[in-house]
PDB file with one MODEL, atoms N, CA, C and O in Angstrom:
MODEL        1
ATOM      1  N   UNK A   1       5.367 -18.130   7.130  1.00  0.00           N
ATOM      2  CA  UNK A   1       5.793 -16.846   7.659  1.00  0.00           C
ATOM      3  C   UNK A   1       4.728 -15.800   7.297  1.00  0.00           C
ATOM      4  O   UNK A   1       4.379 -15.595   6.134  1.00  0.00           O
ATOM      5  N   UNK A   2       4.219 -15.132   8.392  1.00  0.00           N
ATOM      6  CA  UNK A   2       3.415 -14.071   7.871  1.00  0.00           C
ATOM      7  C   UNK A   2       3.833 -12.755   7.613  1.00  0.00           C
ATOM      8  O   UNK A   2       4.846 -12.238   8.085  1.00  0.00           O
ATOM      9  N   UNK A   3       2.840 -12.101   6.674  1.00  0.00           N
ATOM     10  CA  UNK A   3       3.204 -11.123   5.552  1.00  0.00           C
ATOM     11  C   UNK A   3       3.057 -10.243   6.855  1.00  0.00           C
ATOM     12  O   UNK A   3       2.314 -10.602   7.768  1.00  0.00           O
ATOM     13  N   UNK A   4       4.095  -8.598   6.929  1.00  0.00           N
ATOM     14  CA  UNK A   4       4.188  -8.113   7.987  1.00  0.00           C
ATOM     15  C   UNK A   4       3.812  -6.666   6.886  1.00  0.00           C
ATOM     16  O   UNK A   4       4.334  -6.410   5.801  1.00  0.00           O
ATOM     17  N   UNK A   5       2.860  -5.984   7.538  1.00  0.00           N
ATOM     18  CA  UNK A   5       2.285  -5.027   6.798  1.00  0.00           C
ATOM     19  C   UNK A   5       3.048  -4.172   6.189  1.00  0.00           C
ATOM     20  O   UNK A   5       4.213  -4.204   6.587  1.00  0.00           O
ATOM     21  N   UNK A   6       2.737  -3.133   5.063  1.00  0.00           N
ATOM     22  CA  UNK A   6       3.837  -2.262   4.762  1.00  0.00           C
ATOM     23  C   UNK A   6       3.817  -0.728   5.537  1.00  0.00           C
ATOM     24  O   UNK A   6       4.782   0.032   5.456  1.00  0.00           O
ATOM     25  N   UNK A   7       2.490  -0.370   6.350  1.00  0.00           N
ATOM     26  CA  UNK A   7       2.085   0.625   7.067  1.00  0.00           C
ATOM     27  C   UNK A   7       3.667   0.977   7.693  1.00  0.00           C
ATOM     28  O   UNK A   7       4.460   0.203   8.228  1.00  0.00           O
ATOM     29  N   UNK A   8       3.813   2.607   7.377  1.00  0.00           N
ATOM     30  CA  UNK A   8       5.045   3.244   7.907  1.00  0.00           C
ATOM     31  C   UNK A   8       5.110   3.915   9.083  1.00  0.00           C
ATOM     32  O   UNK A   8       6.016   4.219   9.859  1.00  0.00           O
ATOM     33  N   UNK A   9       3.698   4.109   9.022  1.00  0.00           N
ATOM     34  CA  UNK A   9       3.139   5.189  10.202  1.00  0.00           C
ATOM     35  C   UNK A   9       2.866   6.529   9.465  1.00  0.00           C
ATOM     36  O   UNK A   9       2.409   7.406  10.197  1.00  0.00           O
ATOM     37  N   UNK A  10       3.040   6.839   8.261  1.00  0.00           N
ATOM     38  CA  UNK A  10       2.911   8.513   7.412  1.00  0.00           C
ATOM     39  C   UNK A  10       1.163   8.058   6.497  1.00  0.00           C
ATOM     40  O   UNK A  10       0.830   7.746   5.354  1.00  0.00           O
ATOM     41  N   UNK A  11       0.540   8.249   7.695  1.00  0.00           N
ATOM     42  CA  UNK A  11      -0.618   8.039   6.891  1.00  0.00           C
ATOM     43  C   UNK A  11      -1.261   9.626   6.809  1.00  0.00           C
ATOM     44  O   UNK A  11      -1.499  10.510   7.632  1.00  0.00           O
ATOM     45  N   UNK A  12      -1.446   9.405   4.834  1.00  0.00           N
ATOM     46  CA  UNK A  12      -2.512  10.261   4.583  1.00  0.00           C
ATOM     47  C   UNK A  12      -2.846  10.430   3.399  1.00  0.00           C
ATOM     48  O   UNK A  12      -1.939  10.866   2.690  1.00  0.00           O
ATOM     49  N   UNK A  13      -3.862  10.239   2.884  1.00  0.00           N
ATOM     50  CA  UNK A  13      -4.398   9.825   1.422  1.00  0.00           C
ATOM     51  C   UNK A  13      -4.041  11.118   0.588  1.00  0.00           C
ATOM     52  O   UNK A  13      -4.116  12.283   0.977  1.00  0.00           O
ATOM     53  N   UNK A  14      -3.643  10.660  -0.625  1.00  0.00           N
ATOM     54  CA  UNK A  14      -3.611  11.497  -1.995  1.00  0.00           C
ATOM     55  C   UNK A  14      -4.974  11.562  -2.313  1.00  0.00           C
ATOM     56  O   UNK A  14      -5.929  11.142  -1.659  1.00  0.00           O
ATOM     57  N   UNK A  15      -4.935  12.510  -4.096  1.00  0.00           N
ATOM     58  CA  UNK A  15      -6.330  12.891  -4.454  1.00  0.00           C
ATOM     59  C   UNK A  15      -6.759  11.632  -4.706  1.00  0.00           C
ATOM     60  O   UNK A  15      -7.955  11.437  -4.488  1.00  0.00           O
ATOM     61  N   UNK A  16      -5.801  10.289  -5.296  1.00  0.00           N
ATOM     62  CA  UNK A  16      -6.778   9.347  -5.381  1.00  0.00           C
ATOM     63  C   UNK A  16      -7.400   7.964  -4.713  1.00  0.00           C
ATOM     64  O   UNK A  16      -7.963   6.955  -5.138  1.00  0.00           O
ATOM     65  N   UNK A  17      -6.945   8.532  -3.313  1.00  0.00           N
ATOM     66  CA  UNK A  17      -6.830   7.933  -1.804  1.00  0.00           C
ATOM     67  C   UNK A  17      -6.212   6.717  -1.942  1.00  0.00           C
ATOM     68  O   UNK A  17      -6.683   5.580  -1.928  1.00  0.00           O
ATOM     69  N   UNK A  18      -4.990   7.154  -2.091  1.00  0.00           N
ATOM     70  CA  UNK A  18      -3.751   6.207  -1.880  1.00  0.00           C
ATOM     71  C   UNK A  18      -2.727   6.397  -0.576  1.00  0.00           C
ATOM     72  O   UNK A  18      -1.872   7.270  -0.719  1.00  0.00           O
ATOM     73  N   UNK A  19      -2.732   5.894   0.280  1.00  0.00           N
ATOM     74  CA  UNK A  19      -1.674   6.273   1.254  1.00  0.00           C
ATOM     75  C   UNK A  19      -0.221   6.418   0.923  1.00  0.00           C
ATOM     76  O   UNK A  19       0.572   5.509   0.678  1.00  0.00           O
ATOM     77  N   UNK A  20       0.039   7.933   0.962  1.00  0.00           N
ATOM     78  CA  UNK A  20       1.374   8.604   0.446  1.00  0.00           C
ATOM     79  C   UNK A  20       2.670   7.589   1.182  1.00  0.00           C
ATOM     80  O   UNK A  20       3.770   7.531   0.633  1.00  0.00           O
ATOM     81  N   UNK A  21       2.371   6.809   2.496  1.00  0.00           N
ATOM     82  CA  UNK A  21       3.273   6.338   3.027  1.00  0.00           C
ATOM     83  C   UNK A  21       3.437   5.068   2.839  1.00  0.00           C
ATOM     84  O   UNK A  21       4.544   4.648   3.175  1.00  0.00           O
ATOM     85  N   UNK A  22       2.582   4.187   2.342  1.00  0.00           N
ATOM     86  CA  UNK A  22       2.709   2.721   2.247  1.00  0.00           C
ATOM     87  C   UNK A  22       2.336   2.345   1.068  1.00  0.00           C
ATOM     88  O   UNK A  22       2.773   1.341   0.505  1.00  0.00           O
ATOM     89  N   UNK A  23       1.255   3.347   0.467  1.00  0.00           N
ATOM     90  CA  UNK A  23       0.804   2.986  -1.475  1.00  0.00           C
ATOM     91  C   UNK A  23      -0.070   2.339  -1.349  1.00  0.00           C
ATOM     92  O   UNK A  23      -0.452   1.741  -2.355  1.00  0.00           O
ATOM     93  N   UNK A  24      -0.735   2.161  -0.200  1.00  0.00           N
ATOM     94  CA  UNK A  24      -2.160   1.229  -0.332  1.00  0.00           C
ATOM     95  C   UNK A  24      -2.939   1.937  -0.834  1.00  0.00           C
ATOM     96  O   UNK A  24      -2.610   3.109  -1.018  1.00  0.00           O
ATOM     97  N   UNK A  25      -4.279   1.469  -1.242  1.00  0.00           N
ATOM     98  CA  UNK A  25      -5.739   2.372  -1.528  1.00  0.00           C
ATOM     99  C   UNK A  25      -6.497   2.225   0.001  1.00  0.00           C
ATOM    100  O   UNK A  25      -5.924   1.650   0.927  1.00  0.00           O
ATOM    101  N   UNK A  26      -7.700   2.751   0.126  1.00  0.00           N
ATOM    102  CA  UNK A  26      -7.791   2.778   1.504  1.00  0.00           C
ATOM    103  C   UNK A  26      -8.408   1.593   1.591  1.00  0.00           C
ATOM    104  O   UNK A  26      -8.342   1.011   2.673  1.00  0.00           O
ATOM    105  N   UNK A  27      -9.387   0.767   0.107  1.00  0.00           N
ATOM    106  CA  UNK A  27      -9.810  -0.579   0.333  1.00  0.00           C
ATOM    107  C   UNK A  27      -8.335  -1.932   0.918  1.00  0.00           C
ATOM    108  O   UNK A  27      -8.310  -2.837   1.751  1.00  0.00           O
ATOM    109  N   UNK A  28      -7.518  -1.473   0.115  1.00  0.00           N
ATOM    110  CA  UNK A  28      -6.393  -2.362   0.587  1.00  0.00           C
ATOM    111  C   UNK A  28      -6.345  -2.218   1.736  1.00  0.00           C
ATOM    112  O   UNK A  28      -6.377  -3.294   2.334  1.00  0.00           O
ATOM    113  N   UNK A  29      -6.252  -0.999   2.613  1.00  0.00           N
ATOM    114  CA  UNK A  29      -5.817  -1.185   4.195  1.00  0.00           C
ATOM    115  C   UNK A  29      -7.150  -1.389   4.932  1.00  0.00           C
ATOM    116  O   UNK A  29      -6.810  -1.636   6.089  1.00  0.00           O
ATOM    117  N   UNK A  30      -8.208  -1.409   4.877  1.00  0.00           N
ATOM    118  CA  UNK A  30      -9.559  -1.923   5.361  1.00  0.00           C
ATOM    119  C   UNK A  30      -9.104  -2.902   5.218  1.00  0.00           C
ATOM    120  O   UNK A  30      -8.382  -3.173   6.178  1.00  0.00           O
ATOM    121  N   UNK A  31      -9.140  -4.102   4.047  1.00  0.00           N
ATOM    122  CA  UNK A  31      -8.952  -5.696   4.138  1.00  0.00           C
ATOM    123  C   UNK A  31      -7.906  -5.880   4.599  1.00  0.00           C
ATOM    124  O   UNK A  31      -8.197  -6.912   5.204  1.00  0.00           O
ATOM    125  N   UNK A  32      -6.883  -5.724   4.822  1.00  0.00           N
ATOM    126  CA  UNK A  32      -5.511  -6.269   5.215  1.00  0.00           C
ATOM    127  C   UNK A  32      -5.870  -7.135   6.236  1.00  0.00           C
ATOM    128  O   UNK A  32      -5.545  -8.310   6.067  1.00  0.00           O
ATOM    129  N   UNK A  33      -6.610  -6.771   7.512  1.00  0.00           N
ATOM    130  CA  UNK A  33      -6.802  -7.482   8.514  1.00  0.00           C
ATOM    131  C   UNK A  33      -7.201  -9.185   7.937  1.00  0.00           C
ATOM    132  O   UNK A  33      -6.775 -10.223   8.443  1.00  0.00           O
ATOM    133  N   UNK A  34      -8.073  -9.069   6.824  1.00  0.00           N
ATOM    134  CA  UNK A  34      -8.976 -10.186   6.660  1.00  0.00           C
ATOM    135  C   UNK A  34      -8.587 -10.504   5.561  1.00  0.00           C
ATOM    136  O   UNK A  34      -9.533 -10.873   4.865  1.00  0.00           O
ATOM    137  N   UNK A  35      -7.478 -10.548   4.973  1.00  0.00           N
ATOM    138  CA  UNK A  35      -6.894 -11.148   3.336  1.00  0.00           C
ATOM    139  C   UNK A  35      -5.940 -12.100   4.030  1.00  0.00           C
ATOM    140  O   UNK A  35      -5.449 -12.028   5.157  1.00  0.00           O
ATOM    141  N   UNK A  36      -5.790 -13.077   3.006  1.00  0.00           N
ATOM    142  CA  UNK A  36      -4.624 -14.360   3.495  1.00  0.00           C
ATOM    143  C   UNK A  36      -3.257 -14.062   2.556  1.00  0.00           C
ATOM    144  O   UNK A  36      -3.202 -13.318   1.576  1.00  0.00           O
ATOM    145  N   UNK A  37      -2.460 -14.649   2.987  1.00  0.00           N
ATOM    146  CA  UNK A  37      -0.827 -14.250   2.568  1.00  0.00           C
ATOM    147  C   UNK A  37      -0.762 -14.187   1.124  1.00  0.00           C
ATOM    148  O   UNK A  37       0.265 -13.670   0.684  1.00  0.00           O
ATOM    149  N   UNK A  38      -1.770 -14.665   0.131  1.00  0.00           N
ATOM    150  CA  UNK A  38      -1.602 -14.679  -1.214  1.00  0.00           C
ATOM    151  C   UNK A  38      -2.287 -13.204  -2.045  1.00  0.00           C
ATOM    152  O   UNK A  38      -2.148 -12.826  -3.209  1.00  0.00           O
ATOM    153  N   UNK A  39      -3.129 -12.553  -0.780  1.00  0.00           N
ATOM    154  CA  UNK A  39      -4.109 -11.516  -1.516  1.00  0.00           C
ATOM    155  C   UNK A  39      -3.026 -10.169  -1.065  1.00  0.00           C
ATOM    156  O   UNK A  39      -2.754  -9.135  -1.674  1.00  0.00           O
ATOM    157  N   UNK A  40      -2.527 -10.743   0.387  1.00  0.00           N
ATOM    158  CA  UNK A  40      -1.430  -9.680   1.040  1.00  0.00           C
ATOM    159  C   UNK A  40       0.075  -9.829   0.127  1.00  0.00           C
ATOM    160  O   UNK A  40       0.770  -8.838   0.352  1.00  0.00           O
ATOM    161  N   UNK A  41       0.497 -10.440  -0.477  1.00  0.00           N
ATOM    162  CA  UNK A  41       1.612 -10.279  -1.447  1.00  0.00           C
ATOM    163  C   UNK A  41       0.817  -9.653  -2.840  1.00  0.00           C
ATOM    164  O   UNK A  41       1.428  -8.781  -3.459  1.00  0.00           O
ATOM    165  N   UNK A  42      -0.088  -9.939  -3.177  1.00  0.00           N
ATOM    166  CA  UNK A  42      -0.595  -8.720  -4.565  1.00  0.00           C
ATOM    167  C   UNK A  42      -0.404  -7.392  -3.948  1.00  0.00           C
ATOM    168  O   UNK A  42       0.507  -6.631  -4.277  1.00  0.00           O
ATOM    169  N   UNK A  43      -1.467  -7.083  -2.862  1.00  0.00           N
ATOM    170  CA  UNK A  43      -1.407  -5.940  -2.414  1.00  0.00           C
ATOM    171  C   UNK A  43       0.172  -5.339  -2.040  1.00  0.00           C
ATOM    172  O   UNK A  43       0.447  -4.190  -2.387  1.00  0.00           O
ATOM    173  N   UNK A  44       0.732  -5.804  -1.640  1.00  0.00           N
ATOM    174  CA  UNK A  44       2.447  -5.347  -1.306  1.00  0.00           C
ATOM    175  C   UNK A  44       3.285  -5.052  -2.670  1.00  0.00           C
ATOM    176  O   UNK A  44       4.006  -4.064  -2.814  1.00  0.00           O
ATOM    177  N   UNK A  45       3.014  -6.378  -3.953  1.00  0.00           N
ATOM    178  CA  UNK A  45       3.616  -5.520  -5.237  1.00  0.00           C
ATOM    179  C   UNK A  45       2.884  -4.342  -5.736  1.00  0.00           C
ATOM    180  O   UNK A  45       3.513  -3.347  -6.094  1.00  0.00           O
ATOM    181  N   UNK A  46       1.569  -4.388  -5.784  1.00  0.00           N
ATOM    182  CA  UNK A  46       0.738  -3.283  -6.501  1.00  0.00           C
ATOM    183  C   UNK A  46       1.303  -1.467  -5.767  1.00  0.00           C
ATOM    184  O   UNK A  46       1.590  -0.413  -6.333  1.00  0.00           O
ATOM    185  N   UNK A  47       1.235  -1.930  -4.117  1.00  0.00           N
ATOM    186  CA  UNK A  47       1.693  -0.960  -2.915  1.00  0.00           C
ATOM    187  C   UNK A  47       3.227  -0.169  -3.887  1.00  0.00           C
ATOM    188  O   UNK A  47       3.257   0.886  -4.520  1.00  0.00           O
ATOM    189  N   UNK A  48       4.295  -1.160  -3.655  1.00  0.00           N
ATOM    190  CA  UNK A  48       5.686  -0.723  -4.019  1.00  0.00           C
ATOM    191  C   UNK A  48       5.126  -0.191  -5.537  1.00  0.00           C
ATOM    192  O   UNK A  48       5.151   1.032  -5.401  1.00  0.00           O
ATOM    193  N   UNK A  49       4.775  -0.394  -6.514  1.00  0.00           N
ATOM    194  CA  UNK A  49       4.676   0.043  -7.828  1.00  0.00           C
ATOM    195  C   UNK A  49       4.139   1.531  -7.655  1.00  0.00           C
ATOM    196  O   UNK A  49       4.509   2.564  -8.212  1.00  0.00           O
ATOM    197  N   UNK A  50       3.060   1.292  -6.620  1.00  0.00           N
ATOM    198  CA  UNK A  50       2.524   2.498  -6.817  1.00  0.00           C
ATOM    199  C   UNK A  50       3.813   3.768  -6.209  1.00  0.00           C
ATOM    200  O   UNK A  50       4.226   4.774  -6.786  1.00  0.00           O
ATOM    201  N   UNK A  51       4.160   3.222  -4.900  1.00  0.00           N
ATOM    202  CA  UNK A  51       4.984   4.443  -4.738  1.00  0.00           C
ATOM    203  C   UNK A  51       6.194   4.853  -5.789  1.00  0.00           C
ATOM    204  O   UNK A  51       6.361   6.041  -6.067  1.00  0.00           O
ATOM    205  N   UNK A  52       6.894   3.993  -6.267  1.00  0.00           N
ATOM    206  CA  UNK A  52       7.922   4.254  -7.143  1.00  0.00           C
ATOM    207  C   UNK A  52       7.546   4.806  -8.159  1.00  0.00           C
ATOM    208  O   UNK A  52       8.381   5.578  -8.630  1.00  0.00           O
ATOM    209  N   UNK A  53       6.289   4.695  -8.882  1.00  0.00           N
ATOM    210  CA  UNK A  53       5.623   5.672  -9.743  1.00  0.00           C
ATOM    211  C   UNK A  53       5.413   7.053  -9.186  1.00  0.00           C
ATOM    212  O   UNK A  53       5.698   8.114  -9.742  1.00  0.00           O
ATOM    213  N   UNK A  54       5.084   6.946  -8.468  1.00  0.00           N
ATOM    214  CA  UNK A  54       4.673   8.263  -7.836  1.00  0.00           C
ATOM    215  C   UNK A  54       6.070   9.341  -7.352  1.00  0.00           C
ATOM    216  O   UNK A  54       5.925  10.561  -7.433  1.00  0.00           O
ATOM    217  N   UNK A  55       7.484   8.690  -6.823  1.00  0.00           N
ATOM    218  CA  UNK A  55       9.120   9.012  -6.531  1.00  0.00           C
ATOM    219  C   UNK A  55       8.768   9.316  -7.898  1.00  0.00           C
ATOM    220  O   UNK A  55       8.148  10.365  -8.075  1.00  0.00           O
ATOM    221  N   UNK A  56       9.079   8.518  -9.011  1.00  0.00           N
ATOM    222  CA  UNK A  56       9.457   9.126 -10.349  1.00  0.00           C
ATOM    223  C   UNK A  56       8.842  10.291 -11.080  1.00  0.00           C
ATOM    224  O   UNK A  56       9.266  11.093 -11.912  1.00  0.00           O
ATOM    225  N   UNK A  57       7.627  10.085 -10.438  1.00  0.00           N
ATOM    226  CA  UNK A  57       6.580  11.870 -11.072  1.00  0.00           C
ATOM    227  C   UNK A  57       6.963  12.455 -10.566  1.00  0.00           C
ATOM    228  O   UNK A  57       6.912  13.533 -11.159  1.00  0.00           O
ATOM    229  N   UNK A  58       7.720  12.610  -9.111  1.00  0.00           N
ATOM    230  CA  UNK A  58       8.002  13.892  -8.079  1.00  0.00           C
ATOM    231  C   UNK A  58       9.783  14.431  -9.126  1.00  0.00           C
ATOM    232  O   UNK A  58      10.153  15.598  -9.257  1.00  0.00           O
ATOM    233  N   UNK A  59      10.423  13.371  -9.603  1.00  0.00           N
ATOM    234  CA  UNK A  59      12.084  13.583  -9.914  1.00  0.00           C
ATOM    235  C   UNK A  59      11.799  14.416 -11.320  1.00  0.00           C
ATOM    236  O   UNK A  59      12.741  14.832 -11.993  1.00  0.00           O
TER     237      UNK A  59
ENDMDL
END
């Protein structure tokens, strides 16, 4: 089954060019096209961590 991106459509980088809408870095969403399902599940936990860190600095 392939990994189905986390892109929301709310793209736009923070100061430390992280996409506010999906938590990628912008290297993560450059490779996405060309990573295989094992490099695309790191990138998807690292993604969710980052945003929930980021919900919890905003609360």
């Amino acid at each position: 089954m392939p990994v189905v991106s986390p892109c929301v459509r709310k793209c736009c980088l923070d100061k430390k060019d992280v996409c506010i809408g999906c938590g990628r870095t912008v290297d993560e969403i450059i490779r996405w096209g060309d990573a295989d399902d094992k490099e695309k599940w790191v990138v998807l936990m690292a993604s969710k961590k980052r945003n929930a860190n980021r919900k919890a600095s905003w609360a």
